[in-house]
N, C-alpha and C positions, 0 to 999 in steps of 0.2 A: 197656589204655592203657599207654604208656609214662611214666615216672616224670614226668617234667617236665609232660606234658601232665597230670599228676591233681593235681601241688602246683598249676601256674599255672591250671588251668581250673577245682577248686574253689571255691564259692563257700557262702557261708552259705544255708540254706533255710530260710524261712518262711511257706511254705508246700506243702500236701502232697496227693496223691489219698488217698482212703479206701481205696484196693487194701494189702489186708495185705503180711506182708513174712516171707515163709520160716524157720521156725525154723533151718532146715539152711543158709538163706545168713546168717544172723546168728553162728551159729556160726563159721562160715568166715568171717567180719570178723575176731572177738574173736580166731580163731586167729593171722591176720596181725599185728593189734594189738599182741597179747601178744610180737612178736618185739621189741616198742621195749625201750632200754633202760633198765638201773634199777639204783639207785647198791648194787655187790655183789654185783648180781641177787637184793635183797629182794625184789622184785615184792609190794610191799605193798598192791596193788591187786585191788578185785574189783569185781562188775559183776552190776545186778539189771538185769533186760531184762522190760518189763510192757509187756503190751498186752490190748488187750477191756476186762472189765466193771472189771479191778482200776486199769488206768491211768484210767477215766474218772471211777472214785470219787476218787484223785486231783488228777484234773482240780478235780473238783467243790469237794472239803473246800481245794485252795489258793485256787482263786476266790474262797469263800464267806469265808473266813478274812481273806483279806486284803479284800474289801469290806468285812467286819463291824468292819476297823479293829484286827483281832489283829496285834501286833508281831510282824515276822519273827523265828525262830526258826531263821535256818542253822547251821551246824554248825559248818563250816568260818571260820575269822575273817574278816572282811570289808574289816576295813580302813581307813583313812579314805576321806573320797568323793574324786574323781579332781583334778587341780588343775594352773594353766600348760598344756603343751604337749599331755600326758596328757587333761585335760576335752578341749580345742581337736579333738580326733580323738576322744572318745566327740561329742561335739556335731554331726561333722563327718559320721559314719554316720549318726546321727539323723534330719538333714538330708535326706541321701541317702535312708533309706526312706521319711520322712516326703513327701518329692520324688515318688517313684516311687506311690503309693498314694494321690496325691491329697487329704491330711490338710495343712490350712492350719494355722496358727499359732494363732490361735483358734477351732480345731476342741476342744473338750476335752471333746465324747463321744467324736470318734472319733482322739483321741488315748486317752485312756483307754481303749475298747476295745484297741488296738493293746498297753497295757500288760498287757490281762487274758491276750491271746493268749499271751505269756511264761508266764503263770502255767497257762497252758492247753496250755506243751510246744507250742504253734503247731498245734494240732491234728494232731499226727503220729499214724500210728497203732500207734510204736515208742518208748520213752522207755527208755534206757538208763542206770541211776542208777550213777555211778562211786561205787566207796568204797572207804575203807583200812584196814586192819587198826588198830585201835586204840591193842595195843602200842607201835607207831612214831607215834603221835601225839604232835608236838612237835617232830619232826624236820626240818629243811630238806630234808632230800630228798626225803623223802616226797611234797608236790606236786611235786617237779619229776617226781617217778616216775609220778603222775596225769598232769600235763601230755603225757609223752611218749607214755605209752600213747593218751590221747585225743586228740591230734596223729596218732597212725598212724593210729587208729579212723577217723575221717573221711577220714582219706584213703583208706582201705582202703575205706571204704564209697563212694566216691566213683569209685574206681576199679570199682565192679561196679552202677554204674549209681544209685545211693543218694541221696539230699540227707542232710545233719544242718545241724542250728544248734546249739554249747555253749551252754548257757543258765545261769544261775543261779537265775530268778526260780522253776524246777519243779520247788526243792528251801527254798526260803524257808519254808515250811512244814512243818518235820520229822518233826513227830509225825503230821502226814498220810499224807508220804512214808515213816516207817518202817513204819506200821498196814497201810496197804494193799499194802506189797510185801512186808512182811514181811522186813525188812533185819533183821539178827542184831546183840541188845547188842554186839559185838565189834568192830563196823565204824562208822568214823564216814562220812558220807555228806558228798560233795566236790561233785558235779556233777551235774547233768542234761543230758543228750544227745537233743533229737528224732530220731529216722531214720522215713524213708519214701520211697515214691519221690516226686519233684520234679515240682509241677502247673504248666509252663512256662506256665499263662493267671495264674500268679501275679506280678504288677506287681514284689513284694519281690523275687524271686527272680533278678531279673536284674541286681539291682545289687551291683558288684562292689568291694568299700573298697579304698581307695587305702595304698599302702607308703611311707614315709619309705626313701628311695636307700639302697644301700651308702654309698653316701661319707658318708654322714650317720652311720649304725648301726657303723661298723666303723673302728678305728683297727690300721693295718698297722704291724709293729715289724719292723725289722730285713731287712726286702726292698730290692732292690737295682733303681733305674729306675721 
């Protein structure tokens, strides 16, 4: 693909086939990935890639966790909750899959299922846990240095036929996520990534979130006309 057609034609996926996914094309992502930039070229980032029996225990101990009412446990700060214009476009996607999937408004099994799918990495059969050296924890660069790597990542993956969805909810559970993947005291754990390939009978997967304009995002200084 050429560049423009893999930023404007990616889309979030959530949902996936059970067809595994090439140790040797996963590889070949991370290599592209790795080319993003990073503030000094710390490259404070590294990357656990689980799939089979160890992501499904996963699966399992976040599910179980969070139905049992276990307070999330992420790593990373979270933040306050979204607010103004910020909530108005999480609300605004919500809508949009909640639209596409056939889940009403008081639907709240199968809203609630839809939540556990997050905690379930969407069923992919690739879960790629971002994480950073711990050293540079504290640092502002440091996520922007995740951010960009995991910006190529999907695009990378997208470009050789792939879906992902960035997730948060597949690391909400820490001690789950470090047990079963085996992430090293050293690294703090940032993200989760699904990869797989893309089940086009999946209703989510065709919906595309809408961008706030240039003219909106961007003030021009000093240009002429």
């Amino acid at each position: 693909m050429k560049f423009d057609e893999v930023v404007l034609g990616r889309r979030s996926i959530r949902g996936y086939k059970a067809e595994p996914v090439a140790k040797e094309l996963i590889e070949e992502i991370l290599g592209l990935a790795m080319r993003a930039p990073s503030s000094m070229n710390t490259q404070p980032y590294n990357f656990y890639v689980i799939t089979g029996e160890p992501l499904e225990k996963i699966r399992a101990g976040n599910t179980e966790r969070m139905l049992a009412g276990v307070p999330q446990s992420r790593e990373f700060r979270q933040g306050e909750a979204f607010a103004g214009e910020h909530r108005e476009r999480q609300i605004g996607v919500a809508k949009q899959l909640f639209s596409a999937m056939g889940i009403e408004r008081d639907d709240k099994e199968a809203r609630q299922d839809w939540v556990m799918r997050g905690f379930r990495q969407f069923d992919a059969p690739v879960c790629v846990i971002i994480t950073y050296d711990r050293a540079v924890d504290g640092s502002d660069d440091t996520p922007f240095d995740c951010g960009a790597v995991a910006t190529a990542l999907v695009n990378a993956a997208w470009s050789r036929g792939l879906g992902t969805v960035i997730n948060s909810q597949g690391i909400m559970q820490s001690p789950v996520v470090r047990e079963h993947a085996g992430i090293a005291d050293d690294q703090v754990i940032m993200k989760s990534i699904a990869l797989g390939w893309p089940d086009e009978s999946f209703p989510a997967n065709a919906v595309v979130s809408t961008r706030k304009s240039v003219d909106e995002a961007a003030v021009f200084v000093g240009f002429v006309g």
